[in-house]
C-alpha positions as CSV (number, residue, x, y, z in Angstrom):
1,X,39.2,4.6,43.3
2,X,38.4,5.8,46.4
3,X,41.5,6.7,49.0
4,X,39.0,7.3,51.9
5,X,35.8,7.1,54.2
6,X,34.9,10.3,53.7
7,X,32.6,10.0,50.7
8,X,30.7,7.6,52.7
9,X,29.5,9.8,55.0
10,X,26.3,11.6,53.3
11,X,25.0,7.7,52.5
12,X,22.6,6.2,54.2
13,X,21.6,2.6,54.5
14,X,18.4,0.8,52.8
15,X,19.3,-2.3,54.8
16,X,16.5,-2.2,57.6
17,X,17.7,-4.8,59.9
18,X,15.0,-4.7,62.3
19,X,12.4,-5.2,59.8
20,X,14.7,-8.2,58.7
21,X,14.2,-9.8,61.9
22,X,10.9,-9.5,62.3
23,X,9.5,-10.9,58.7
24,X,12.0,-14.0,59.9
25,X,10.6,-14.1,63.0
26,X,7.1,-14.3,61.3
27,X,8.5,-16.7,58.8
28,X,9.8,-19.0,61.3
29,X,7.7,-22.5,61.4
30,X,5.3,-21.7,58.2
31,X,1.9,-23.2,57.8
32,X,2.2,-25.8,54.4
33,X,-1.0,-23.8,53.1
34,X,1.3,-20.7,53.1
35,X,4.8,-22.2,51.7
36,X,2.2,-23.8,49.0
37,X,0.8,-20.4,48.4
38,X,3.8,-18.7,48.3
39,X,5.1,-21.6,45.7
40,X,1.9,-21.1,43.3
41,X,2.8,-17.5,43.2
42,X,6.4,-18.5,42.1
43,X,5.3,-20.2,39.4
44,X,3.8,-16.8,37.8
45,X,7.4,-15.7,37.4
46,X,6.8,-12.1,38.8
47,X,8.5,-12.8,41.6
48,X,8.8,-13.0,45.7
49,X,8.8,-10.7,48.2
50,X,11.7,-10.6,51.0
51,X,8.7,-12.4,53.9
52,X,7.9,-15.0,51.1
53,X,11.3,-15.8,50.4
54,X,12.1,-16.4,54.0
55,X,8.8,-18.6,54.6
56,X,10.0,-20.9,51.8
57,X,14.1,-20.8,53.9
58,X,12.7,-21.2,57.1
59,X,10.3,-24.4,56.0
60,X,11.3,-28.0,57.5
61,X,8.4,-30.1,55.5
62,X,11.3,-31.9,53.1
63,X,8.1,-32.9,51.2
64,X,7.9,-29.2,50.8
65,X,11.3,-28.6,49.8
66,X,10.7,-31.0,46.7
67,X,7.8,-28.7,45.7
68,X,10.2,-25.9,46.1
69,X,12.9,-27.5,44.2
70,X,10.5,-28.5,41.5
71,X,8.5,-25.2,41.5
72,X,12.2,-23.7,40.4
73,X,13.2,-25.8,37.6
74,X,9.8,-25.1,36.4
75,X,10.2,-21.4,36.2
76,X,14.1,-21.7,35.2
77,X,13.2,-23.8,31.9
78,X,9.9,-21.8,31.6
79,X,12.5,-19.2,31.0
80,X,15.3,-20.2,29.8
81,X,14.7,-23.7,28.1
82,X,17.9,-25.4,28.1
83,X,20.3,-23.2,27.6
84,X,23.0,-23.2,29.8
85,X,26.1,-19.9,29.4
86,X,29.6,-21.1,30.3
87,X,32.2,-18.3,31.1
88,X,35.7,-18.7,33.2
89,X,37.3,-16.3,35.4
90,X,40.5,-14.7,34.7
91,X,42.5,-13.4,37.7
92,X,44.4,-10.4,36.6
93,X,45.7,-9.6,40.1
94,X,45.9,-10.9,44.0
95,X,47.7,-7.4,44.6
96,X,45.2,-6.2,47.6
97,X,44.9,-3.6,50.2
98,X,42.3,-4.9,52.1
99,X,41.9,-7.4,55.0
100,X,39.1,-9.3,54.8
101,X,39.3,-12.1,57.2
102,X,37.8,-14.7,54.9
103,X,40.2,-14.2,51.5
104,X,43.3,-15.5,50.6
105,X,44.3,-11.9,49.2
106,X,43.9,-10.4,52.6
107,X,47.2,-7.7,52.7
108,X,48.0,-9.5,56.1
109,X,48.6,-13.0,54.5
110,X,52.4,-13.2,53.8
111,X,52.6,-16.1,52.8
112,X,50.4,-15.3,49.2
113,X,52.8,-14.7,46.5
114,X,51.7,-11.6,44.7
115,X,51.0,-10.9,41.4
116,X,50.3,-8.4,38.8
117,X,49.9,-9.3,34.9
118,X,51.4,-7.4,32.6
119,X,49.7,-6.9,29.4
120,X,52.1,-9.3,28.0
121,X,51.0,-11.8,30.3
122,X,47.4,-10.9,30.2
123,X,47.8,-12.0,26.1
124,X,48.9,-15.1,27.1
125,X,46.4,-16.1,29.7
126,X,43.8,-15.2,27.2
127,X,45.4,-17.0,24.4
128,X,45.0,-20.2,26.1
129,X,41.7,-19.5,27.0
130,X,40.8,-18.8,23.5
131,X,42.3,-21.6,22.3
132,X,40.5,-24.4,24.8
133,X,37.0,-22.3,23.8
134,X,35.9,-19.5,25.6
135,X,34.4,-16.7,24.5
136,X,33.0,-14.9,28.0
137,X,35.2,-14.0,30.7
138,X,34.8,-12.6,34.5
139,X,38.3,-10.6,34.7
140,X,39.0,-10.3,38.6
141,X,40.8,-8.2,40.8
142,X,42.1,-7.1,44.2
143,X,41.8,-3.8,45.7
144,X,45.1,-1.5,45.4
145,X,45.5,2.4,45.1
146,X,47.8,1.7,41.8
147,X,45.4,0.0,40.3
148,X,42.8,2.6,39.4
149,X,39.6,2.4,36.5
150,X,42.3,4.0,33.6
151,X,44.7,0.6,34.9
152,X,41.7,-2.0,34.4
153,X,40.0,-0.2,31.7
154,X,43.8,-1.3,29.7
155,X,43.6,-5.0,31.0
156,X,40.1,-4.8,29.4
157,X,41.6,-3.2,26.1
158,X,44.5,-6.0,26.4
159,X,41.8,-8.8,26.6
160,X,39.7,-7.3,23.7
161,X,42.8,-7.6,21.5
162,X,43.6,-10.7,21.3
163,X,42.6,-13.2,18.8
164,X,43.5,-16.7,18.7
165,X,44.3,-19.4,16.1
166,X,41.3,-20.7,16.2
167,X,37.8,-18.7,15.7
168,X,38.5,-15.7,17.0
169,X,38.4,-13.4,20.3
170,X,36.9,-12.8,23.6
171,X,33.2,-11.3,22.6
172,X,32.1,-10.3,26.5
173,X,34.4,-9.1,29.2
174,X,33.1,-9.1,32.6
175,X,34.4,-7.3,35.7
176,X,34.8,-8.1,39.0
177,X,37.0,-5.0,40.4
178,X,36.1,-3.1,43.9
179,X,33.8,-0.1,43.7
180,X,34.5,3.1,42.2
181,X,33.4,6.0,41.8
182,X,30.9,7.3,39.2
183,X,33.9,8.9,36.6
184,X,36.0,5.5,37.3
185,X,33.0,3.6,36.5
186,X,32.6,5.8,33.3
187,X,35.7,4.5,32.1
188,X,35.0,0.9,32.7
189,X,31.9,2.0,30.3
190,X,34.0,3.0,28.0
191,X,35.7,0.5,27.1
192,X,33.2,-2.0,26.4
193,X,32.6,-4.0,29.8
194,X,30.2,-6.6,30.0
195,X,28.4,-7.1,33.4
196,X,29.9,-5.5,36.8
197,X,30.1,-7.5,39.4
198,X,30.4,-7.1,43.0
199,X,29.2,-8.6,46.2
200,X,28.4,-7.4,49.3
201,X,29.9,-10.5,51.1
202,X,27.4,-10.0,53.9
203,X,24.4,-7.0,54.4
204,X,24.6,-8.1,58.4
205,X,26.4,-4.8,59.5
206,X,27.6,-5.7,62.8
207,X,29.7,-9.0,61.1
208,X,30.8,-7.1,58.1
209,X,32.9,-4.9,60.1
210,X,33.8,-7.6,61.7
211,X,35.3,-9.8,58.8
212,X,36.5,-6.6,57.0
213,X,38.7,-5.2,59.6
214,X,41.0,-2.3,57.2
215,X,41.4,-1.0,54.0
216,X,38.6,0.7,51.2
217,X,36.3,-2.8,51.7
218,X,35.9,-2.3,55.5
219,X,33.5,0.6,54.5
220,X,30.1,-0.8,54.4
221,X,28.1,2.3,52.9
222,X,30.4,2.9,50.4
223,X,30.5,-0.7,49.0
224,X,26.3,-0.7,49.8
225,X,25.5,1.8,47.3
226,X,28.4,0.6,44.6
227,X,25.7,-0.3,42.1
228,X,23.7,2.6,42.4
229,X,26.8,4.8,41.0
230,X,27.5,2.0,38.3
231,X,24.0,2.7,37.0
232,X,24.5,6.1,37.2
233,X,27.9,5.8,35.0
234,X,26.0,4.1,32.1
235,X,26.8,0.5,33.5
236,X,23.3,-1.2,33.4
237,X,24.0,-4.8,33.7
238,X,25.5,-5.1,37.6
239,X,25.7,-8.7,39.5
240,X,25.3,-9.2,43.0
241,X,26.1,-11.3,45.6
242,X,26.8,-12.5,49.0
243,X,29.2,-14.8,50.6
244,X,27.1,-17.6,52.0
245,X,29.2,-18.7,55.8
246,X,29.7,-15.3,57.2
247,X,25.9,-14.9,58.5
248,X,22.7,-16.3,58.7
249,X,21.8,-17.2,55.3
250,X,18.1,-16.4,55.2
251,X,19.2,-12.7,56.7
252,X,21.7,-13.0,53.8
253,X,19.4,-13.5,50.9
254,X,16.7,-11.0,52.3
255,X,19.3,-9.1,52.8
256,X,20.2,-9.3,48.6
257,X,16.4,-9.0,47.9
258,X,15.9,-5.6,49.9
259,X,19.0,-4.3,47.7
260,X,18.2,-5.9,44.8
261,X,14.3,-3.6,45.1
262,X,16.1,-0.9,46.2
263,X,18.2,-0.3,43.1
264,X,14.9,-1.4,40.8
265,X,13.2,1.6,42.5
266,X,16.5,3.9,42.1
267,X,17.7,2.7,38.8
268,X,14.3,1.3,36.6
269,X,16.3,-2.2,37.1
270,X,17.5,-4.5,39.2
271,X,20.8,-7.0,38.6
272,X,21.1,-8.6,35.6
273,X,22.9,-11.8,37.8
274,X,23.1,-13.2,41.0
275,X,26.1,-15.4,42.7
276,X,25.8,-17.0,45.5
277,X,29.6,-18.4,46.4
278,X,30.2,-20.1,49.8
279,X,33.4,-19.8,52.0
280,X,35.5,-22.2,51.3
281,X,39.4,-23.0,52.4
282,X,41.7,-20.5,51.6
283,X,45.2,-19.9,52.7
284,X,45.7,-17.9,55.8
285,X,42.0,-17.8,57.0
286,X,41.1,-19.4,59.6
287,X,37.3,-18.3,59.6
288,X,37.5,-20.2,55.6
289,X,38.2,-23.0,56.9
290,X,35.4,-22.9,59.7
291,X,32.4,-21.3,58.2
292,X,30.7,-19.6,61.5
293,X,27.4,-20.4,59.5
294,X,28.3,-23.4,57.1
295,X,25.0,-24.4,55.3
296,X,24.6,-28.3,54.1
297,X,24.4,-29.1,51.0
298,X,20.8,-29.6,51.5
299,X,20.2,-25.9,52.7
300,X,22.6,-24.2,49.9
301,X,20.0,-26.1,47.4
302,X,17.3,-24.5,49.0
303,X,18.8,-21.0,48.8
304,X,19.9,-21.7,45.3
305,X,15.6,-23.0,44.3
306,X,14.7,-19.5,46.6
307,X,16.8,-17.5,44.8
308,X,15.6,-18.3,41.0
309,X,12.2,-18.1,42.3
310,X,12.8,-14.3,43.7
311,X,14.8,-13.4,40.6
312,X,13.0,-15.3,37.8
313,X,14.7,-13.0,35.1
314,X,18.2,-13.0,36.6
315,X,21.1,-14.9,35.7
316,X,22.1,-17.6,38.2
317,X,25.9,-17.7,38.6
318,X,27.7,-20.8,40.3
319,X,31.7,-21.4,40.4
320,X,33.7,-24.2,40.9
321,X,34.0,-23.9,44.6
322,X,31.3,-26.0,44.9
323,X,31.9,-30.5,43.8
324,X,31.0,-31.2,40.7
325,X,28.2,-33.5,41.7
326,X,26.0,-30.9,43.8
327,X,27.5,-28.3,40.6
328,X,25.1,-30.9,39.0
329,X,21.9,-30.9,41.5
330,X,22.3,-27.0,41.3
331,X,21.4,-26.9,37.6
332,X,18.0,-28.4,38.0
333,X,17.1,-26.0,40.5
334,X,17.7,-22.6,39.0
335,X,22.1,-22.2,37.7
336,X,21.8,-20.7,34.7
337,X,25.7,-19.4,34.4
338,X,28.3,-21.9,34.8
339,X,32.3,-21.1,35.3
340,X,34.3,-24.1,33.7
341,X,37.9,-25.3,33.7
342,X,38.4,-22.2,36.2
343,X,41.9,-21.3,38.3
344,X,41.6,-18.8,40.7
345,X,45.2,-17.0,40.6
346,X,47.0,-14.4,38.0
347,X,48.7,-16.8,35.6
348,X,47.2,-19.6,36.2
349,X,45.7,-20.8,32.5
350,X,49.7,-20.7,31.4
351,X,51.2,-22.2,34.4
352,X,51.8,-26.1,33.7
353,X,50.9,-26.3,37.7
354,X,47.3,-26.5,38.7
355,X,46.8,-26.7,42.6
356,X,48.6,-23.4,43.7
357,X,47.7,-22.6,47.3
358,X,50.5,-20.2,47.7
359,X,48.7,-18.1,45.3
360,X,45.0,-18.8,44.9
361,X,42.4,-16.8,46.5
362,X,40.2,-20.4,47.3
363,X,40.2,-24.0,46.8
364,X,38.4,-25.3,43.5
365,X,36.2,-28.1,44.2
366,X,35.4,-28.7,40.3
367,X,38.7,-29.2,38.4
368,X,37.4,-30.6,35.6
369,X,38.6,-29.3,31.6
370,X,36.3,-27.1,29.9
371,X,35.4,-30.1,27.3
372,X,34.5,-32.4,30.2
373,X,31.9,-29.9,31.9
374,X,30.6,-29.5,28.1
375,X,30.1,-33.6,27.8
376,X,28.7,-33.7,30.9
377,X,26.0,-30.8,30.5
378,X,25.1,-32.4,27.0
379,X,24.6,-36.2,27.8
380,X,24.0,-36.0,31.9
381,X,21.5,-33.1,31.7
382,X,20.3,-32.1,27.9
383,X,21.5,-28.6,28.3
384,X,22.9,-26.4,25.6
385,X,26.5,-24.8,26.0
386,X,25.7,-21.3,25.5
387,X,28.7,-18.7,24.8
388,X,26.4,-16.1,23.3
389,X,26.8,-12.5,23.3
390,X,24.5,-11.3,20.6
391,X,22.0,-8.8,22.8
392,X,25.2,-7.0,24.3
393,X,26.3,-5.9,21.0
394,X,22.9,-5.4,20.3
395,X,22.4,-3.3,22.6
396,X,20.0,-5.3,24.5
397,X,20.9,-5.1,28.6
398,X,19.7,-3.2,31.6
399,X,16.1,-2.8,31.7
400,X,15.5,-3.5,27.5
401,X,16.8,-7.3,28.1
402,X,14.4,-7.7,30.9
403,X,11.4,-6.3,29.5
404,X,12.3,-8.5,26.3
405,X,13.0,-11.4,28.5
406,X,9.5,-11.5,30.0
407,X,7.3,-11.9,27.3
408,X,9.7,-15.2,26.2
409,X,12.6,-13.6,24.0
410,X,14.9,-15.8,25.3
411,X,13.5,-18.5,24.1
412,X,13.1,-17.4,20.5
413,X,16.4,-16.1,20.3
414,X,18.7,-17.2,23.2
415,X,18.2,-20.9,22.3
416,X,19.0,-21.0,18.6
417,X,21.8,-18.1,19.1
418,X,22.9,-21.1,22.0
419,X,23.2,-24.0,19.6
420,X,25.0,-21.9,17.0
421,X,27.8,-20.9,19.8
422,X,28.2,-24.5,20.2
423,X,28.5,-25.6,16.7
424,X,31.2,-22.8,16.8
425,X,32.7,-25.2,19.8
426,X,32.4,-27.8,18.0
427,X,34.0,-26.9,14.8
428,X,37.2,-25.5,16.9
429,X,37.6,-26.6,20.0
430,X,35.4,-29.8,20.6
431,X,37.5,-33.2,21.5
432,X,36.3,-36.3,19.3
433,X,34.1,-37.8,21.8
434,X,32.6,-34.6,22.5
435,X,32.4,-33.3,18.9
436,X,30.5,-36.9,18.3
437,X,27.8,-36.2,21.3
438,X,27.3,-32.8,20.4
439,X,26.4,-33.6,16.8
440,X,23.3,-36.1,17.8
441,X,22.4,-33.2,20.1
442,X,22.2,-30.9,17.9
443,X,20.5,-32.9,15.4
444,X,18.3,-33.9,17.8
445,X,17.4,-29.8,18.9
446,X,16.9,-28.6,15.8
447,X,14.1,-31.6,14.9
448,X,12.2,-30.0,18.0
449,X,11.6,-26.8,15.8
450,X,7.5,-26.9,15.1
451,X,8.1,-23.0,13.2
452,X,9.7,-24.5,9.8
453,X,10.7,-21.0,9.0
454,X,12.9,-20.8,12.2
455,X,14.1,-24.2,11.7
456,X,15.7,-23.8,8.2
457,X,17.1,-19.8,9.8
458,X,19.1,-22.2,11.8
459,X,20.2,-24.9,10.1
460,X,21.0,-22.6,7.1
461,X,24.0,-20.9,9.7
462,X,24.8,-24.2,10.9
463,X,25.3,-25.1,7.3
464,X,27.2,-21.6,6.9
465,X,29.4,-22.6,9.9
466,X,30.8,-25.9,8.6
467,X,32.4,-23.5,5.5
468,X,33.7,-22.3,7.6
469,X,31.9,-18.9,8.8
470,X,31.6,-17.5,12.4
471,X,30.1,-15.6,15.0
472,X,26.8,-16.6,13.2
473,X,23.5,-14.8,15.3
474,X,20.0,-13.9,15.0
């Protein structure tokens, strides 16, 4: 982990800020043949350019928006079907050396009680988690100079080795840790992580500085080209992000797009996800609980429908900051990630408490269980709980999963190896009600198979699963 600025200094950035302003300036007040130009491109999957993604921002026509937001579902289910992957996040520390003027781990705010898990304690965080149903998990961290890539690469070994009462173990460990360099990031590789993820909060220089006043995060260049040296480490499935409130949000997602083709060029492949978290209240930050650029509900949708069109291929990624009806809107627009039953503080999943504000890094605006997101994906929406991790340990990421994505693999085997995670859920985990809803609907997916062959492949592991078998794939 990096102790200084020095290493920064050789970088350079790809962030053009002046070119920024002058495609939004362009943008600004689009002609409706354009924006419906730009949204018949869309539809191709392939793909928008950073100008076309800020016409489609900086349009007013609401009738517009609705061709935006229906142009997006198109290309998410064109994609994806209805398959929807559920993770949660486990906080393994809110140790942190940083001040960032927006986070409740901010090494200024005193009155955060800080926390490190022990390995004994990491066990039993993921114990309960096992045991309500997960199988994917975002492990997150602050940043501190003890806790270096050999510390998490043992929280990840700690997570790995548990297995519950139930069936089974964590299958795909996610990171969300601050940037390292190339040999840390070799040792993260090492150990079996899943995606690494880590957001740039904001590419707008001049306010980054601003909201990251000291510590490793106030560097800019040095966080700018953090997936660059992941790639180079053997790490090919990195997820971005920015922290929507801190700037102007078309800037913001232009910003993520010009990153995002700057790594493709670099690397062969751009992120396997993108999040798109906004500020929300957390203790001891003031600027959290008045975003300088809040964004309506409206506007976030917009970003949300923009960002699935710009990254067809990528996994959307939306937390439980955000209520759990707009968490609904946001699924027919592009979500294709969903965190569930989440707490957002080390040792939260064993503490009998749940709203903690003395040690959470944010407020959770969806606090439903796990089981009550599931019902509600299944009945409200048709989607299929998805906890499947069958190309990661087939060696199917970086650039292989998206060429494979783009000529429809996820639909011939993300969907089925979906509906077999959730037979797992069901067999396990599932309440009655739930166990009784998901039933019908699988019955009712499986009768949609036209290819008999890969109709009986299926039902012959759901049969397989009822004996009792697991961790069924194609």
């Amino acid at each position: 982990m990096r102790q200084n600025n020095s290493l920064s200094s050789s970088l350079e950035s790809f962030i053009d800020e002046d070119l920024i302003w002058a495609e939004i300036d362009k943008a600004t007040d689009p002609d409706p043949v354009l924006v419906r130009e730009i949204l018949a491109k869309a539809r191709e999957r392939k793909g928008l350019s950073p100008f076309e993604a800020a016409v489609l921002l900086k349009n007013t026509d609401k009738e517009l928006d609705n061709e935006l937001f229906s142009a997006a579902i198109e290309v998410k289910k064109g994609i994806y079907g209805n398959r929807l992957v559920l993770f949660a996040p486990l906080y393994i520390t809110n140790e942190c050396d940083n001040q960032c003027s927006y986070c409740g781990f901010n090494a200024k705010n005193k009155e955060l009680t800080r926390r490190t898990l022990t390995s004994k304690e990491i066990a039993d965080e993921v114990t309960v988690l096992e045991d309500l149903g997960h199988k994917r998990l975002l492990l997150v961290y602050g940043e501190h100079p003890k806790l270096d890539a050999e510390w998490i690469a043992q929280t990840v070994r700690d997570v790995y080795n548990v297995t519950s009462r139930k069936s089974g173990e964590i299958r795909r460990v996610n990171i969300n840790c601050a940037p390292l360099d190339v040999e840390g990031f070799k040792t993260l590789n090492e150990v079996g992580i899943g995606t690494y993820q880590c957001f740039h909060e904001t590419y707008h220089r001049e306010t980054y500085e601003k909201v990251h006043t000291a510590g490793n995060k106030s560097d800019y260049l040095w966080r700018l080209h953090t997936m660059h040296r992941a790639q180079e480490a053997g790490i090919d499935d990195v997820g971005m992000g920015v922290l929507f409130g801190l700037f102007d949000p078309v800037f913001e997602v232009m910003g993520l797009l010009y990153h995002a083709l700057q790594l493709e060029k670099d690397c062969g492949v751009g992120p396997h996800t993108i999040s798109f978290p906004r500020l929300e209240p957390a203790l001891g930050s003031e600027i959290a609980f008045n975003p300088p650029y809040l964004s309506s509900d409206h506007d976030f949708k917009k970003i949300v429908s923009v960002l699935r069109l710009v990254f067809p291929y990528a996994g959307l990624i939306l937390t439980t900051r955000e209520s759990s009806e707009l968490r609904a809107e946001l699924l027919e627009v592009g979500v294709t990630q969903l965190s569930a039953g989440s707490r957002t503080y080390p040792g939260a999943y064993s503490d009998p408490e749940f709203d903690r504000p003395d040690v959470q890094q944010f407020c959770v605006g969806d606090s439903r269980s796990l089981d009550e997101v599931i019902q509600s994906i299944v009945s409200e929406h048709g989607y299929i709980p998805s906890w499947c991790t069958a190309c990661y340990r087939l060696g199917r990421t970086g650039k292989h999963f998206m060429d494979l994505a783009k000529t429809g693999f996820i639909q011939k085997f993300c969907l089925p190896n979906g509906l077999l995670t959730f037979k797992e859920y069901l067999e396990d985990y599932g309440s009655d009600e739930t166990k009784i809803i998901g039933e019908e609907f699988l019955r009712q997916e499986i009768e949609k198979y036209t290819d008999p062959k890969r109709k009986k492949l299926v039902e012959d592991r759901l049969a397989r699963m009822e004996k009792g078998e697991r961790d069924l794939y194609i």
